[in-house]
Every structure is written in C-alpha cells, then in structure tokens.
MIKOLBA-854795 format. One line per 4 residues: for each residue x, y, z of N, C-alpha, C, O, CB. Coordinates in Angstrom, 1 decimal. Glycine has a CB too. Layout:
% MIKOLBA-854795
X,Y,Z,X,Y,Z,X,Y,Z,X,Y,Z,X,Y,Z  ...
This chain:
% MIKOLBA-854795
0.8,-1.2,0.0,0.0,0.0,0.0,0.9,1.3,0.0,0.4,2.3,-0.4,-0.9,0.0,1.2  2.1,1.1,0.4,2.7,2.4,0.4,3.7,2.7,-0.8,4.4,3.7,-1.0,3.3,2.6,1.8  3.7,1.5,-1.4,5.0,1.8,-2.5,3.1,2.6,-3.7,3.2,3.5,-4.6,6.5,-0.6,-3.3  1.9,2.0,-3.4,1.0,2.1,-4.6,0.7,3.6,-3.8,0.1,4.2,-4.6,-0.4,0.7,-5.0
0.9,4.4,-2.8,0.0,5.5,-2.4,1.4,6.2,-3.4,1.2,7.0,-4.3,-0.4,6.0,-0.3  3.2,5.7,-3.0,3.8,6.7,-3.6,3.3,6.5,-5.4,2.9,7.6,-5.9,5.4,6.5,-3.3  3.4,5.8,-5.8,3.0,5.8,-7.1,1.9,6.5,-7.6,2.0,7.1,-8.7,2.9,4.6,-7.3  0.6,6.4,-6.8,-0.3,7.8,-7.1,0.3,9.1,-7.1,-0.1,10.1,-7.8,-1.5,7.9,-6.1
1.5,9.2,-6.1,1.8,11.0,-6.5,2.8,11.1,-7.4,3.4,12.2,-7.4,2.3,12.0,-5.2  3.4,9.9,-8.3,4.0,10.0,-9.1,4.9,9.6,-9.4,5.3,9.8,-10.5,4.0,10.5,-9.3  5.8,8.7,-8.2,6.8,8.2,-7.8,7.0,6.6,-8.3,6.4,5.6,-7.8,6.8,8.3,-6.5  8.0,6.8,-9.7,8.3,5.5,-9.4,8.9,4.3,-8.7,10.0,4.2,-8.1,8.5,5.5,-9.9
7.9,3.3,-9.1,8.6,2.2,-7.8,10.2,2.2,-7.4,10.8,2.4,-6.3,8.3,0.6,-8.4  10.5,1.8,-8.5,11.8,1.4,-8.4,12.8,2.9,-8.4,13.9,3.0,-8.9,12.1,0.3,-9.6  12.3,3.5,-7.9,13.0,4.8,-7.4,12.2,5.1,-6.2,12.5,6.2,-5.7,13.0,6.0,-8.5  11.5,4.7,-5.7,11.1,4.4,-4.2,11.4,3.3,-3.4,11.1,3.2,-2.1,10.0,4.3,-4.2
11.8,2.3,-4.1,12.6,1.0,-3.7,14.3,1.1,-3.9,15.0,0.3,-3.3,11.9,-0.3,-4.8  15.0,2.1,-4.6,16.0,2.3,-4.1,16.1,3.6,-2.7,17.0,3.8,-1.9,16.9,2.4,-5.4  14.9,4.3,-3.0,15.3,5.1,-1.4,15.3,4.1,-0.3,16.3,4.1,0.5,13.9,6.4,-0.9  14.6,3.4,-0.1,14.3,2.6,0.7,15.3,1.5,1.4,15.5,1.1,2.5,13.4,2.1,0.1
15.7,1.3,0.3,17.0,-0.1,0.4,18.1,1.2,1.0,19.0,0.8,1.7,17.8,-1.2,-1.7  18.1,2.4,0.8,19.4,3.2,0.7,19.2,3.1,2.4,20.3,3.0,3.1,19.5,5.0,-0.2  18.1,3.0,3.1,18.2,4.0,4.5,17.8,2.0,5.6,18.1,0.9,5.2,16.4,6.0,4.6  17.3,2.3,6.8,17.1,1.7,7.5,15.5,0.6,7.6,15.2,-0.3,8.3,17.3,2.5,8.3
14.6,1.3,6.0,14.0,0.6,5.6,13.9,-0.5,4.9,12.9,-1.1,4.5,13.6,1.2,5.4  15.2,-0.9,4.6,15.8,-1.9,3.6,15.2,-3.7,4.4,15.4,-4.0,5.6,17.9,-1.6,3.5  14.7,-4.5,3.6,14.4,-5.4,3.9,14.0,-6.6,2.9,13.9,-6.2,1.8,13.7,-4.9,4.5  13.9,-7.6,3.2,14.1,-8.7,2.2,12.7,-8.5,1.1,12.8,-8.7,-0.1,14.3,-10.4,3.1
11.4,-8.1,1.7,10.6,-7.8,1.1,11.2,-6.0,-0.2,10.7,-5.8,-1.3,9.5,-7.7,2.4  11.9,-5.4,0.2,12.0,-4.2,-0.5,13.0,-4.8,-1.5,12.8,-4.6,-2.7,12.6,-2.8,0.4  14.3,-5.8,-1.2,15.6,-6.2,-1.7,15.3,-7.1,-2.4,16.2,-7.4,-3.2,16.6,-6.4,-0.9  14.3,-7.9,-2.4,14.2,-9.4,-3.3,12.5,-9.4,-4.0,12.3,-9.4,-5.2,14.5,-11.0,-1.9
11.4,-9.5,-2.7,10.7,-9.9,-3.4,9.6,-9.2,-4.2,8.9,-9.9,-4.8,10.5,-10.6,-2.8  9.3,-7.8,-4.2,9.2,-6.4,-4.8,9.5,-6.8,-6.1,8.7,-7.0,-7.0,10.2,-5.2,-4.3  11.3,-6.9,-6.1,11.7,-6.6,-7.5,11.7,-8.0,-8.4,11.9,-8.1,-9.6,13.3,-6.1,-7.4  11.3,-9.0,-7.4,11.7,-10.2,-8.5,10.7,-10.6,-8.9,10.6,-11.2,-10.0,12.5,-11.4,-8.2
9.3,-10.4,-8.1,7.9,-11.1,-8.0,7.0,-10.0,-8.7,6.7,-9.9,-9.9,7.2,-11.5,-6.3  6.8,-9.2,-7.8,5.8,-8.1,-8.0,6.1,-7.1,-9.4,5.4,-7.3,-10.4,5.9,-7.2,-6.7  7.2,-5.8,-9.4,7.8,-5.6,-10.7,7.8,-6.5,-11.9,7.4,-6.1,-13.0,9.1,-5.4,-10.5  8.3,-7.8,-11.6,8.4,-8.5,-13.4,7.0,-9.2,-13.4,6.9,-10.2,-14.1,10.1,-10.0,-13.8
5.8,-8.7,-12.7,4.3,-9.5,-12.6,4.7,-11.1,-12.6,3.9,-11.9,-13.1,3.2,-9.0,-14.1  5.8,-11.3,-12.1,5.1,-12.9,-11.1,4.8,-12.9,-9.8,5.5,-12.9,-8.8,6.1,-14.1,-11.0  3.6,-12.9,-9.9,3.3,-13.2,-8.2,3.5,-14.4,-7.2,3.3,-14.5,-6.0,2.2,-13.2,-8.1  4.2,-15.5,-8.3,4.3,-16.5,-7.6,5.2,-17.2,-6.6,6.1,-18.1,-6.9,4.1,-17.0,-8.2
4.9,-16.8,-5.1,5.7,-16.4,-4.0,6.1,-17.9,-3.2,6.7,-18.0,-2.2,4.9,-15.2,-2.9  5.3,-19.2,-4.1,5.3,-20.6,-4.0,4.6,-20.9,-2.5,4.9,-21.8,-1.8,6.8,-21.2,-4.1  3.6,-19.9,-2.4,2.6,-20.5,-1.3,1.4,-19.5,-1.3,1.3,-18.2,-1.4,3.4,-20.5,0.3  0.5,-20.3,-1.2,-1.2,-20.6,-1.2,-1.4,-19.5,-1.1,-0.3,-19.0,-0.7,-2.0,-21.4,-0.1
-2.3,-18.5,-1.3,-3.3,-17.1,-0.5,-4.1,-17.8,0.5,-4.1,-17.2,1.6,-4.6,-16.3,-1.6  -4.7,-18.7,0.4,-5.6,-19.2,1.6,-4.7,-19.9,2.6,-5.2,-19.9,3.7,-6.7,-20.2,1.1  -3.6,-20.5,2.3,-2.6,-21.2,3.2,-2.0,-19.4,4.5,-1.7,-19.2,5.7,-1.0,-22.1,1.7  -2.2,-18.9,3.5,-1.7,-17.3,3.8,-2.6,-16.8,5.3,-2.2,-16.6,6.4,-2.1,-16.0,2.2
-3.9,-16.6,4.6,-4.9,-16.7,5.0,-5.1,-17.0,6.7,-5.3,-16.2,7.6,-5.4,-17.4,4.2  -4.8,-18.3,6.7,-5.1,-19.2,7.3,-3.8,-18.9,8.8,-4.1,-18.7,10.0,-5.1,-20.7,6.3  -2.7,-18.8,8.2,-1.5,-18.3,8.9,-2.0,-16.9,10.3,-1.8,-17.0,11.6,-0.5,-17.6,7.5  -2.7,-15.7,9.1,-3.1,-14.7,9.5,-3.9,-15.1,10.4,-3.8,-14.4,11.5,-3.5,-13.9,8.6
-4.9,-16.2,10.4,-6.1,-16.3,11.0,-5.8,-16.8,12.2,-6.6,-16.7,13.2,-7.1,-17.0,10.4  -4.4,-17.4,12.3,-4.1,-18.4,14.0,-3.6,-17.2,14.4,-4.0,-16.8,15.5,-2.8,-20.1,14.1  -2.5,-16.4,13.7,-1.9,-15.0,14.7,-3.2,-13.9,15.3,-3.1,-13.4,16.4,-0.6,-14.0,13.5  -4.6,-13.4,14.1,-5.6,-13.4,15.0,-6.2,-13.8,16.1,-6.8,-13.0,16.8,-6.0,-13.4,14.5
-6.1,-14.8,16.3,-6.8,-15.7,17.4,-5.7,-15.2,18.7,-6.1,-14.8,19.8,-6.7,-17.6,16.9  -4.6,-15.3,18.3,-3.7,-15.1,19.7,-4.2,-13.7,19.7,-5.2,-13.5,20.3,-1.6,-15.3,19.7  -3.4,-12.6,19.1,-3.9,-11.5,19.4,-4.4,-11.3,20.2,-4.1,-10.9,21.3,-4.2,-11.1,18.9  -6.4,-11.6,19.4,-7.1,-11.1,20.2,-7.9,-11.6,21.7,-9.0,-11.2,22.2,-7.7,-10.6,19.5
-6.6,-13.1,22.1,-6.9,-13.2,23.2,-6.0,-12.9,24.0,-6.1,-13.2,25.2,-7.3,-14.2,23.3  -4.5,-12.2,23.4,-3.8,-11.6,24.5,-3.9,-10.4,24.4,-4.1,-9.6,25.4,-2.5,-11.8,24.5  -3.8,-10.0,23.1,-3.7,-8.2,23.2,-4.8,-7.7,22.4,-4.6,-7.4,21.2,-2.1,-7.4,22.6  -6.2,-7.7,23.1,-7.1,-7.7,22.2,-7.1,-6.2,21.7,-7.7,-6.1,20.6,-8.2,-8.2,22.7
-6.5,-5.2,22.3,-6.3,-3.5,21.7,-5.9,-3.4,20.1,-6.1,-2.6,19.2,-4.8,-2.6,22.6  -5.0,-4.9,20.4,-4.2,-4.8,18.8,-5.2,-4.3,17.6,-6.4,-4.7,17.4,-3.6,-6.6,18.3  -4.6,-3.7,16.9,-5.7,-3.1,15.7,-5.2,-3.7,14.4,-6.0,-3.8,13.5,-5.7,-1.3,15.5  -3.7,-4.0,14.1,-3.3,-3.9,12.7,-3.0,-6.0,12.3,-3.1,-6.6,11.3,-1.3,-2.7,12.6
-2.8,-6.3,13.2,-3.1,-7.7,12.6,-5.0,-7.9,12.4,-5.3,-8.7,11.6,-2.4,-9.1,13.7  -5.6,-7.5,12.8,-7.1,-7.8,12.5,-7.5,-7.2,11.5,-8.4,-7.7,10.9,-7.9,-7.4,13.5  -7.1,-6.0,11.0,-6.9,-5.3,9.8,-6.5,-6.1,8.9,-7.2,-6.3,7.9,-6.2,-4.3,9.8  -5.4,-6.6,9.0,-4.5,-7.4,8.1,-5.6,-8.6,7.6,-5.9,-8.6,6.4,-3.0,-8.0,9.1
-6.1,-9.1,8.1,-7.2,-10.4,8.3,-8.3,-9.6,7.3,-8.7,-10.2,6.3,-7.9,-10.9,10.3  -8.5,-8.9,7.5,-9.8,-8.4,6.7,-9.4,-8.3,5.5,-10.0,-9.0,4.7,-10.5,-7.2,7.0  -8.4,-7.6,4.9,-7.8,-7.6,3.6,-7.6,-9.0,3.1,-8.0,-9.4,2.0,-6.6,-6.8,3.6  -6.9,-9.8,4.0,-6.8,-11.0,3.2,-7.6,-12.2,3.1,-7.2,-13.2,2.4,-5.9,-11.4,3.6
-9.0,-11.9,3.8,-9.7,-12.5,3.8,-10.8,-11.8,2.4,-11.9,-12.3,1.9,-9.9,-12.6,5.1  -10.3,-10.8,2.2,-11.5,-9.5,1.1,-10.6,-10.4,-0.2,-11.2,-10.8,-1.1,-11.2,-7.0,1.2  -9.7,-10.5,-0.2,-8.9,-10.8,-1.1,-9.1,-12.7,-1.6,-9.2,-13.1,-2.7,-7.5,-10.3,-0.3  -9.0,-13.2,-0.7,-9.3,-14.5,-1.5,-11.0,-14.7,-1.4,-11.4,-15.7,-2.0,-8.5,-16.0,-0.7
-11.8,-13.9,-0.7,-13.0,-14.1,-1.1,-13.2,-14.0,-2.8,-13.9,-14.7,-3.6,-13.8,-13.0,-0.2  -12.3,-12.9,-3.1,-12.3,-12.1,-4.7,-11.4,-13.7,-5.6,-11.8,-14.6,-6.4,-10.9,-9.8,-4.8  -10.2,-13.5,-5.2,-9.3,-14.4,-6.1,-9.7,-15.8,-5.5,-9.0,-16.6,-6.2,-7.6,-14.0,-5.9  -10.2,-16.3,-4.9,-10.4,-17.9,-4.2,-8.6,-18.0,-3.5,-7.6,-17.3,-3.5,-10.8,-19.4,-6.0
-8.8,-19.3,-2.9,-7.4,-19.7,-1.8,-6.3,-20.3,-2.5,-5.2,-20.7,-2.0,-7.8,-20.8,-0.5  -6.8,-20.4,-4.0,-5.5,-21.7,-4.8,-4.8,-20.6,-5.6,-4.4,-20.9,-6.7,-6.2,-23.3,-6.2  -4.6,-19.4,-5.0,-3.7,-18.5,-6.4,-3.0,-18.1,-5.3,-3.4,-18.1,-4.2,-4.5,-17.0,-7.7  -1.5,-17.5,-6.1,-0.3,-17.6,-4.9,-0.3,-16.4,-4.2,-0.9,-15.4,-4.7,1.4,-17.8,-5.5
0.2,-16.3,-3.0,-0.1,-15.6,-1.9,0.6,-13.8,-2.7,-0.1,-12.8,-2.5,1.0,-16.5,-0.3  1.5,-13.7,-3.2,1.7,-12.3,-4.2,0.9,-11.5,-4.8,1.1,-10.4,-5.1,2.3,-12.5,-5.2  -0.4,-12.4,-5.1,-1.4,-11.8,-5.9,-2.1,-11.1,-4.9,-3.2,-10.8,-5.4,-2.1,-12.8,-6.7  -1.9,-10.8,-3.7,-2.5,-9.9,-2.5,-1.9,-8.8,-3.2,-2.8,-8.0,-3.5,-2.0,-10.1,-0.7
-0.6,-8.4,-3.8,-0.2,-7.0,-4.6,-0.9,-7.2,-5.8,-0.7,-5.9,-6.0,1.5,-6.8,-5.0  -1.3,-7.4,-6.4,-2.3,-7.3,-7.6,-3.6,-6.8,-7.1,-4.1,-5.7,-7.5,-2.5,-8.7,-8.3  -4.2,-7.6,-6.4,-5.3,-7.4,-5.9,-5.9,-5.4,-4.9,-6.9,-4.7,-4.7,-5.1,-8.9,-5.0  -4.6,-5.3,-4.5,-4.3,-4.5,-3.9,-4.1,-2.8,-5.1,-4.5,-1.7,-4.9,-3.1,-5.2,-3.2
-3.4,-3.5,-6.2,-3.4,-2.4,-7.3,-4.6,-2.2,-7.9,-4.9,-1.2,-8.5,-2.5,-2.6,-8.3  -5.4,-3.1,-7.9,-7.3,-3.2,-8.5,-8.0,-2.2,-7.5,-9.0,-1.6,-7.9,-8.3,-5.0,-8.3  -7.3,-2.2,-6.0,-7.8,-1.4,-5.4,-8.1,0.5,-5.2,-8.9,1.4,-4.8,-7.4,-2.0,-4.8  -6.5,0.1,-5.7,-6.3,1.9,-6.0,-5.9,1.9,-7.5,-5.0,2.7,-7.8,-4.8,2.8,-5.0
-6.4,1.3,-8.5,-6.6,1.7,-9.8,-4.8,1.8,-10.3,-4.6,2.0,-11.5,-7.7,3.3,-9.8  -3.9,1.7,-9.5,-2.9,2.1,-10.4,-1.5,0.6,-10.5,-1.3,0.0,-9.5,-2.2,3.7,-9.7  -1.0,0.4,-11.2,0.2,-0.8,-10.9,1.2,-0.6,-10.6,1.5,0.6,-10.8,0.5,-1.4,-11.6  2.0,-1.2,-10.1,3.1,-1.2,-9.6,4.3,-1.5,-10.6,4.4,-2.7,-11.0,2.9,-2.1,-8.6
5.0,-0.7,-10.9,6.2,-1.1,-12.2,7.7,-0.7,-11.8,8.6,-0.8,-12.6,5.9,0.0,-13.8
C-alpha cells in the first residue's frame, strides 16, 4: 500500500525501492521480493493465499486473546480475507499485490 500511495503521487517504484534499500527501511521484502515477483508481474511467492490466510487467522486468534487493543493484525485479516473471497485460496499468496493495485486503480512497475 505504500509503495502504490507513492506511485499515485507519481513516484516511481523502483525509485522508491532504491530510497528505501538506501536507509534503514531496507528489507528482504524491498531487496528481493518487490523486485523479482511483483515488478516483473510474477506473483508467484510458492505459497497458497488461503494457506496465507489461514496463517493470518491463527496469529488473529492469539492476538485477540492476548492483546485484544491490537488493531493492525485484525486489519491485516480483513484484507486478506477480502482478497481470497475475490481471487479464491489456490492463487499464490503475491497476488495480495495485484489485488491491492485493483484497489487503487494504479500498478506497480
């Protein structure tokens, strides 16, 4: 969501993904799988959306029986549950960034 909010103001990715890698934001998601999955449109991250899903749904459960204040993994759950409701659970867990660009109308390049 934040590489697609910079991209609405006009920023390309991959000049938002080398600021990124330059400073303390750098991470295996910014350094690997951004550029190798998402950029060249394979989404295929070799595991499930619903397997994904499902992951999200046991770390909900703890949450909100330890820290039920928590706000952003329950969030998290709704999107990815909005998301294979749309795409079904057998398409690979990457296509949450696709799904995500349908959302704000623009792609990720």
């Amino acid at each position: 969501e934040g590489l697609l909010a910079l991209t609405m103001r006009g920023i390309d990715t991959k000049v938002a993904l080398d600021a990124i890698n330059s400073s303390s934001g750098r991470n295996r998601a910014t350094e690997m799988i951004i550029p190798q999955f998402v950029n060249d449109r394979n989404f295929d991250l070799g595991f499930d959306l619903g397997l994904m899903l499902k992951d999200v749904r046991i770390g909900t459960s703890l949450i909100k029986k330890h820290f039920p204040e928590a706000m952003v993994l329950p969030n998290v759950e709704k999107v990815y549950d909005e998301c294979v409701s749309s795409l079904g659970p057998n398409v690979p867990d990457g296509e949450i960034a696709r799904f995500l660009e349908r959302k704000a109308g623009k792609t990720l390049s």
